[in-house]
Backbone as CSV, one residue per row, in Angstrom:
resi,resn,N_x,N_y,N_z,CA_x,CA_y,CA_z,C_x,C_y,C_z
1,UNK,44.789,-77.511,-53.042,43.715,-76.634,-53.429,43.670,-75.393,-52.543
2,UNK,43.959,-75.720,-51.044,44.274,-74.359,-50.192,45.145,-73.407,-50.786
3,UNK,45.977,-74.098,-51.638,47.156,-72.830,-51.734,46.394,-72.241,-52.747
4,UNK,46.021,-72.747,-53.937,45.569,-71.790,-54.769,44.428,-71.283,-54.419
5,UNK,43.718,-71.429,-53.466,42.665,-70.594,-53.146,43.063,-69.132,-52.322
6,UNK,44.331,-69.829,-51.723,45.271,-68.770,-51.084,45.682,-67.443,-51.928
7,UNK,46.201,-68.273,-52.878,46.849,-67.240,-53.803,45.477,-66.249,-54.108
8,UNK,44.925,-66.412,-55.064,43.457,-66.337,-55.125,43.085,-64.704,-54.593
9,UNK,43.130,-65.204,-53.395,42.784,-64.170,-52.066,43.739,-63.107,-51.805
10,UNK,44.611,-63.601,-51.815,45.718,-62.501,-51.646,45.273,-61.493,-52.955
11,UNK,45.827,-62.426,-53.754,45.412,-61.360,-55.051,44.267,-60.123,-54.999
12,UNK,43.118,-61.051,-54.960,41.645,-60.137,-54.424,41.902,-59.149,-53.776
13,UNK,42.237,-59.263,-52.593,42.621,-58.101,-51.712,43.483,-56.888,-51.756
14,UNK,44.732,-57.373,-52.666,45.988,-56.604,-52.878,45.458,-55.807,-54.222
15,UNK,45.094,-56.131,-54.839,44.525,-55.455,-56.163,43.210,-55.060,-55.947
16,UNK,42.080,-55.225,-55.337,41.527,-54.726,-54.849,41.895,-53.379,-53.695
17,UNK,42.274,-53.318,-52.804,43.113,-52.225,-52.316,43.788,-51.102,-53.030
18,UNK,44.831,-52.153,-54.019,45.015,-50.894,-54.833,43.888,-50.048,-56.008
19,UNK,42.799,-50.368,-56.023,42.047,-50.051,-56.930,41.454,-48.832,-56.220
20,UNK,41.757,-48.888,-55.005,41.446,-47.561,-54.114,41.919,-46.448,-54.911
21,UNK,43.205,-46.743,-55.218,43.810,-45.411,-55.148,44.074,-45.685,-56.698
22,UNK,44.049,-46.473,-57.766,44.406,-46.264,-59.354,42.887,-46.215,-59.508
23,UNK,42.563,-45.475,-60.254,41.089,-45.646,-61.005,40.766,-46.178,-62.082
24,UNK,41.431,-46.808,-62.843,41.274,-47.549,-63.838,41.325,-48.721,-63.440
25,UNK,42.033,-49.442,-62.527,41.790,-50.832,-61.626,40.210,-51.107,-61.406
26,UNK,39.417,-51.249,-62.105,37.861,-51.591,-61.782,37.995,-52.897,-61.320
27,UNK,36.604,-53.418,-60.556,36.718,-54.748,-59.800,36.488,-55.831,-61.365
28,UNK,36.230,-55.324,-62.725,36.237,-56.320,-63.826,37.951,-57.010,-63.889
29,UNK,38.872,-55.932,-63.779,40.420,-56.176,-63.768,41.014,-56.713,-62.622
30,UNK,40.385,-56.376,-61.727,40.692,-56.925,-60.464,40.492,-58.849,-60.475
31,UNK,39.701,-59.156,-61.478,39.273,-60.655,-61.858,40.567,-60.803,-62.357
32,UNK,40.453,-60.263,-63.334,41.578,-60.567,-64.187,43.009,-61.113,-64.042
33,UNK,43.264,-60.301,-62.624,44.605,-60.490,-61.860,44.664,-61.366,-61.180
34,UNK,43.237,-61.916,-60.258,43.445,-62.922,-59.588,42.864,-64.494,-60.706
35,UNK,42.985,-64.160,-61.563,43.619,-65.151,-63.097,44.513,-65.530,-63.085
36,UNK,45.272,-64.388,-63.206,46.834,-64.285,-62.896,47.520,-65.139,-61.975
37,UNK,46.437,-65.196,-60.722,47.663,-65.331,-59.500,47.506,-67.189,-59.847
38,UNK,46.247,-67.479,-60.359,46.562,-69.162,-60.548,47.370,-69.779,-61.492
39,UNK,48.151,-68.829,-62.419,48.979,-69.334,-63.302,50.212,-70.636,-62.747
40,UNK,50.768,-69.693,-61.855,51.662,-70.715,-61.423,51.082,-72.033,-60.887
41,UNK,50.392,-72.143,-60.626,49.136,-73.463,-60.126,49.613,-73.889,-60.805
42,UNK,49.451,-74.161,-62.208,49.293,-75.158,-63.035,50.259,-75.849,-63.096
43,UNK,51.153,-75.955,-62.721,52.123,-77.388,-62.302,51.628,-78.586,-62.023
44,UNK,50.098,-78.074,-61.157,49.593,-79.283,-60.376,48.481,-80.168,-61.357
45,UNK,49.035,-79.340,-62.722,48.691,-80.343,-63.740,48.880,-81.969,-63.390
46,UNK,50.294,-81.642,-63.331,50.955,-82.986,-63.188,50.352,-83.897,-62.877
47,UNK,49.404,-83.695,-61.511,48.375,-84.871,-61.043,47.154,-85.403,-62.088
48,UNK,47.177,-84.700,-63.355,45.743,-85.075,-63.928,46.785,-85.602,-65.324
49,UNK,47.920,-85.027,-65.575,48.165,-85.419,-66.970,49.540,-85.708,-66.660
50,UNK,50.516,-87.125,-66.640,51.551,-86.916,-66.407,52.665,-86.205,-67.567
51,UNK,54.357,-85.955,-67.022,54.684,-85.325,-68.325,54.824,-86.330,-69.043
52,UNK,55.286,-87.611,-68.812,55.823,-88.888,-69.774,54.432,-88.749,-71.099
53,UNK,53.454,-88.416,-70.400,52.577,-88.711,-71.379,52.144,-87.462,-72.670
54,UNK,52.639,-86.285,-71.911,52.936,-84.956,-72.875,54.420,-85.030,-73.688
55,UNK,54.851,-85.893,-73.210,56.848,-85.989,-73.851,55.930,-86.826,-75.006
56,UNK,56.059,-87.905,-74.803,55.456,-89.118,-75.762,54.561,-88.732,-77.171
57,UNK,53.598,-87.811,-76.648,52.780,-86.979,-77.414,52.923,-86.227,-78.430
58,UNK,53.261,-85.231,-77.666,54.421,-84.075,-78.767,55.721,-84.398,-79.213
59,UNK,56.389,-85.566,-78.929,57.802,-85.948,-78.796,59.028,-84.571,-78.817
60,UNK,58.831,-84.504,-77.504,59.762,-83.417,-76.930,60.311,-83.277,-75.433
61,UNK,60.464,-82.898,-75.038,61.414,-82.958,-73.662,60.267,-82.676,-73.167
62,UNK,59.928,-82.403,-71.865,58.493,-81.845,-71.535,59.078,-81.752,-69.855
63,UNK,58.771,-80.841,-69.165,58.305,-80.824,-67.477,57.370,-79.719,-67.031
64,UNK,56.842,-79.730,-66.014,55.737,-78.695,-65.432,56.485,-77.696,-64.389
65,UNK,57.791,-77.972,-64.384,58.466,-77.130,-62.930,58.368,-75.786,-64.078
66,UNK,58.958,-75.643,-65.188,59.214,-74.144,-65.410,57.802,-73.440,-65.535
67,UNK,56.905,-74.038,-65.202,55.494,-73.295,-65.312,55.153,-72.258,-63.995
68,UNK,55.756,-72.831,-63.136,55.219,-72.323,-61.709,56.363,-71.208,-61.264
69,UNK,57.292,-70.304,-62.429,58.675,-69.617,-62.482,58.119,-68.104,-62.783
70,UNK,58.912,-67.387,-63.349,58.496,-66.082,-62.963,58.402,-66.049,-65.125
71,UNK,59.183,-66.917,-65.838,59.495,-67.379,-66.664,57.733,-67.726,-67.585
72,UNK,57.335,-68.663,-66.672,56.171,-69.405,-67.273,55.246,-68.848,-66.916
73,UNK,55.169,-67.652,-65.905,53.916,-66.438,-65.991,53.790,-65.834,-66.886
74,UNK,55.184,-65.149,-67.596,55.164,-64.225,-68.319,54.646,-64.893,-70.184
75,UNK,55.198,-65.747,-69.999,54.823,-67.009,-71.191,53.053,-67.117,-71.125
76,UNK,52.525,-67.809,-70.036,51.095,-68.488,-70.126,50.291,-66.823,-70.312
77,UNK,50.979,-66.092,-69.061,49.957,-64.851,-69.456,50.147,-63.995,-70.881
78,UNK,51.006,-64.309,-71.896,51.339,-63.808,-72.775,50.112,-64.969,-73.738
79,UNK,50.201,-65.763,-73.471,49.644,-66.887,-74.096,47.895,-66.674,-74.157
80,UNK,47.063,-66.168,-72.964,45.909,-65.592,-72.272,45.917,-64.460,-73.024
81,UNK,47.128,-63.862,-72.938,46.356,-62.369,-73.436,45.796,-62.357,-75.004
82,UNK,46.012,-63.513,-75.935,45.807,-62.990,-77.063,44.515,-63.522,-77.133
83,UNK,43.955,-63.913,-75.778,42.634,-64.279,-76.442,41.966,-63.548,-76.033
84,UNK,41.978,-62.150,-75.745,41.420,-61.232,-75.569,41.799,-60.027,-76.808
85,UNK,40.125,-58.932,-77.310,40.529,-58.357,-78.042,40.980,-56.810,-78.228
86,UNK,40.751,-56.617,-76.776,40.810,-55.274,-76.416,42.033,-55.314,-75.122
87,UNK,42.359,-53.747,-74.987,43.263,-53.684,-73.735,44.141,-54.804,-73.433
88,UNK,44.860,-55.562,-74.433,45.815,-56.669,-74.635,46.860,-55.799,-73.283
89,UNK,47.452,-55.104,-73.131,48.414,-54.360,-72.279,47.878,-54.251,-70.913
90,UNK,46.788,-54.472,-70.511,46.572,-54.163,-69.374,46.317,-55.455,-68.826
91,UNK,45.494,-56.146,-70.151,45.222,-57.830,-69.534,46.414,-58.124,-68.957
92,UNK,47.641,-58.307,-69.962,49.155,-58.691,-69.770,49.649,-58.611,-68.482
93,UNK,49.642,-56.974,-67.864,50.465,-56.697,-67.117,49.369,-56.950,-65.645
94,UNK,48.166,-57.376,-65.472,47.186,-57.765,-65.084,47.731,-59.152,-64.429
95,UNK,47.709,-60.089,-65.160,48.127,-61.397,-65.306,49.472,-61.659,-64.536
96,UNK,50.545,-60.791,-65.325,51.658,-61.060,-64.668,51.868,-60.641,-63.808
97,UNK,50.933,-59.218,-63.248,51.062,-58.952,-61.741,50.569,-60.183,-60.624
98,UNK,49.184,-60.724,-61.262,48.488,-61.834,-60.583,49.409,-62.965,-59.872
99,UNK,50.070,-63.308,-61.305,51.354,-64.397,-60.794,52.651,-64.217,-60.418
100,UNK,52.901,-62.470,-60.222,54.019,-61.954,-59.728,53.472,-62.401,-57.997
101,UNK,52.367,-62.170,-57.735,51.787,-62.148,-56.042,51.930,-63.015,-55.726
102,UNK,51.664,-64.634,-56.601,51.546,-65.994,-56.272,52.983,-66.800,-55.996
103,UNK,53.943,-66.248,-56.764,54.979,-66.662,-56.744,55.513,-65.753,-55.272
104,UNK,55.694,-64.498,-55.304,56.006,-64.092,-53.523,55.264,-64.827,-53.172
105,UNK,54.099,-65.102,-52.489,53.561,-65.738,-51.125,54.354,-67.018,-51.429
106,UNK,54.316,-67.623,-52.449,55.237,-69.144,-52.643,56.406,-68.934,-52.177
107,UNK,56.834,-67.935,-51.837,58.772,-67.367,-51.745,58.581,-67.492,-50.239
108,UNK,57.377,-67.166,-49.538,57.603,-67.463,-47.804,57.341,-68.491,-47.378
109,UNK,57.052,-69.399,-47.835,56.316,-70.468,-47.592,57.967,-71.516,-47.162
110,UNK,57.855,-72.558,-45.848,58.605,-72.919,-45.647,59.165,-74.380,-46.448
111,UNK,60.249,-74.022,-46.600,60.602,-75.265,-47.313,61.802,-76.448,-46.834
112,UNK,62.218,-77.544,-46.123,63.052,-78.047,-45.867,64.403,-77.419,-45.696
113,UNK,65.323,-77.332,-47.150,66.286,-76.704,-46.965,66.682,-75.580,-46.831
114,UNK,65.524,-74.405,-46.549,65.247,-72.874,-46.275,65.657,-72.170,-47.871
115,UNK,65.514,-72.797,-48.883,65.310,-72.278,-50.027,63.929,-72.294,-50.598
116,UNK,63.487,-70.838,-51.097,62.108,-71.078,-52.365,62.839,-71.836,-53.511
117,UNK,61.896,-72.270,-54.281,61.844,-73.039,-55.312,62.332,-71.791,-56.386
118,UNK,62.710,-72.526,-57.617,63.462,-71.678,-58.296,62.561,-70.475,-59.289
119,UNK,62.660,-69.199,-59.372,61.632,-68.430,-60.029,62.007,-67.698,-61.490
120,UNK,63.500,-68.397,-61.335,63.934,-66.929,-62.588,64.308,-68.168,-63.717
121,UNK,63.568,-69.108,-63.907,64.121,-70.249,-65.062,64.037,-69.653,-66.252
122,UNK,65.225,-69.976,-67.188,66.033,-71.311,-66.906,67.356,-71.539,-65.684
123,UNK,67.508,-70.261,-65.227,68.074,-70.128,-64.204,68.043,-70.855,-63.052
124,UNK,68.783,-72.063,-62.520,68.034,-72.905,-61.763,68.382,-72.264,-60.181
125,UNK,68.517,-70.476,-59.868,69.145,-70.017,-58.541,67.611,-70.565,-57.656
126,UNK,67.742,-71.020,-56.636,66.636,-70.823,-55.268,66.407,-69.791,-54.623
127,UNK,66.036,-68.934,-53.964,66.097,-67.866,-53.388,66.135,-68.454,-51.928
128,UNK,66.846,-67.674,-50.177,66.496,-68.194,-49.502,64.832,-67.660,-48.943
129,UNK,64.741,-68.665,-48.254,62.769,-67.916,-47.922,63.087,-67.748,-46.422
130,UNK,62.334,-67.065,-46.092,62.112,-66.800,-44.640,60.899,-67.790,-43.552
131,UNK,60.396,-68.671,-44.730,59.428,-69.514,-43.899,58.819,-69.613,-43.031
132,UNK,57.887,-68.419,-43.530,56.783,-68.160,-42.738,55.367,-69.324,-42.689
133,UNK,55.569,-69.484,-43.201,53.822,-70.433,-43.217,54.653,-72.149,-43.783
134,UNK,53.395,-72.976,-43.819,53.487,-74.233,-44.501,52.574,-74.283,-45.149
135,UNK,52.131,-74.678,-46.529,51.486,-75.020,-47.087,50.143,-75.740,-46.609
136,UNK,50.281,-76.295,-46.291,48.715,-77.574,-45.717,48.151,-77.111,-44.287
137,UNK,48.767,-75.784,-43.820,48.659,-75.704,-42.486,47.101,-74.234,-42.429
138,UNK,45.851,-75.015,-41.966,44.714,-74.101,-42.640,44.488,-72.962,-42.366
139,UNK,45.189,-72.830,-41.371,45.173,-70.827,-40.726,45.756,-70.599,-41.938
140,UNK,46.701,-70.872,-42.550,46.875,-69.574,-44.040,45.961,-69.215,-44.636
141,UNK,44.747,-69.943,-45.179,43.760,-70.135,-45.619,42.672,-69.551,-45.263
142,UNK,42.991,-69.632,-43.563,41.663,-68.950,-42.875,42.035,-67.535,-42.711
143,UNK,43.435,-67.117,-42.561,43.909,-65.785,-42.771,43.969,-65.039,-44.160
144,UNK,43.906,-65.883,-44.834,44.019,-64.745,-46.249,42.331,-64.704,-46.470
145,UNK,41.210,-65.765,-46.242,40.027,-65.486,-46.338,39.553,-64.115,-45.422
146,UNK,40.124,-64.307,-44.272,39.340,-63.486,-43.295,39.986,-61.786,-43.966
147,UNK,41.361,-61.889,-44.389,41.607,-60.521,-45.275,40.828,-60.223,-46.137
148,UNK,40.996,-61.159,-47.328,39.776,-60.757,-48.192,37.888,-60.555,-47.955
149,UNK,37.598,-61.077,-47.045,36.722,-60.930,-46.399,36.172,-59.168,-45.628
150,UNK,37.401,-58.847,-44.980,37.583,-57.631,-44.412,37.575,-56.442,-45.851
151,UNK,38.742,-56.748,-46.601,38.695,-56.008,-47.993,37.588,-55.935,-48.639
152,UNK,36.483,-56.872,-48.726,35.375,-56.794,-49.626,34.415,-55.779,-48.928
153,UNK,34.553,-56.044,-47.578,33.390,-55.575,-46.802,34.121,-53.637,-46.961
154,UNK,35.002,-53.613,-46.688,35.373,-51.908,-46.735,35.350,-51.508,-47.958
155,UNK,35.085,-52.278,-49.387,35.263,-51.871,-50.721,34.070,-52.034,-50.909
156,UNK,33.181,-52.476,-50.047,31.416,-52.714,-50.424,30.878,-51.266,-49.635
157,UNK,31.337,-50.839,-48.647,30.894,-50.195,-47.543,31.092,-49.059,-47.134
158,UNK,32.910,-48.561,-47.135,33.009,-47.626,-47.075,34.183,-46.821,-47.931
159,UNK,34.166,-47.665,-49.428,35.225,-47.235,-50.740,34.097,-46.496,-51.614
160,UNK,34.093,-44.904,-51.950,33.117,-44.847,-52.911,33.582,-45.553,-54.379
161,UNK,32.909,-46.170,-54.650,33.245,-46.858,-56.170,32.487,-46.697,-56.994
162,UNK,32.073,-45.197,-56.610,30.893,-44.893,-58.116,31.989,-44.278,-58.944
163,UNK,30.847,-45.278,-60.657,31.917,-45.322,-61.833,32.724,-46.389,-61.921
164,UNK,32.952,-47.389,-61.102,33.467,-48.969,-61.106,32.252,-50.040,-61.431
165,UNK,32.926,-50.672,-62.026,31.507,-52.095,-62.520,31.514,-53.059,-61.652
């Protein structure tokens, strides 16, 4: 749950920031993106629904790894966007920026054999990571809060954002 709260945050901040300087980035889109950044999350389906039981179901091959790919962003957020009826193009590229962010911070994150997990499926390449952080380890958590934290307070305080919702 840290990580995706992680992701989350990053997002907030990074798109928030940039909303400094694009003006059409309002803090309504700025939601939007950090939407985005939980896409790849959803792997961790797995714990609530196994796949044997989605194979069985639909009778089809089924796994949750290509969800959390650069592959199954562009898919789920394609999937999101049509349930919106306006600005379909911005939701889109919104979304897939969201889970473009989630998947980098996932790319530093340390992993055993100094490879990220695979992002360009069906392509099964790894990328190597530089393994910076661990997952479960709560300073990531307390560092991307205390960013977003800092970001809210200078976008509350001293960003004029008149004309933003």
């Amino acid at each position: 749950m840290a990580d995706l709260l992680s992701h989350v945050l990053i997002a907030y901040a990074l798109l928030t920031a940039a909303s400094w300087l694009i003006e059409p980035l309002t803090h309504r889109w700025v939601a939007v993106g950090m939407g985005g950044a939980a896409i790849p999350d959803l792997v961790k389906l797995e714990l609530l629904v196994d796949e044997g039981v989605i194979q069985r179901t639909l009778d089809i091959p089924f796994e949750y790894d290509p969800i959390g790919s650069l592959a199954g962003v562009l898919l789920i957020a394609g999937v999101i966007t049509l349930l919106f009826t306006h600005e379909r193009r911005r939701v889109y590229t919104l979304l897939v920026t969201g889970g473009t962010l989630s998947l980098v911070g996932d790319g530093l994150r340390a992993y055993a054999d100094g490879h990220a997990s695979f992002w360009l499926y069906p392509f099964w390449w790894r990328p190597p990571t530089p393994s910076l952080y661990v997952t479960s380890d709560p300073r990531v958590l307390a560092s991307t809060l205390v960013v977003a934290v800092a970001v809210a307070l200078v976008d509350r305080y001293l960003v004029d954002t008149t004309g933003s919702d």
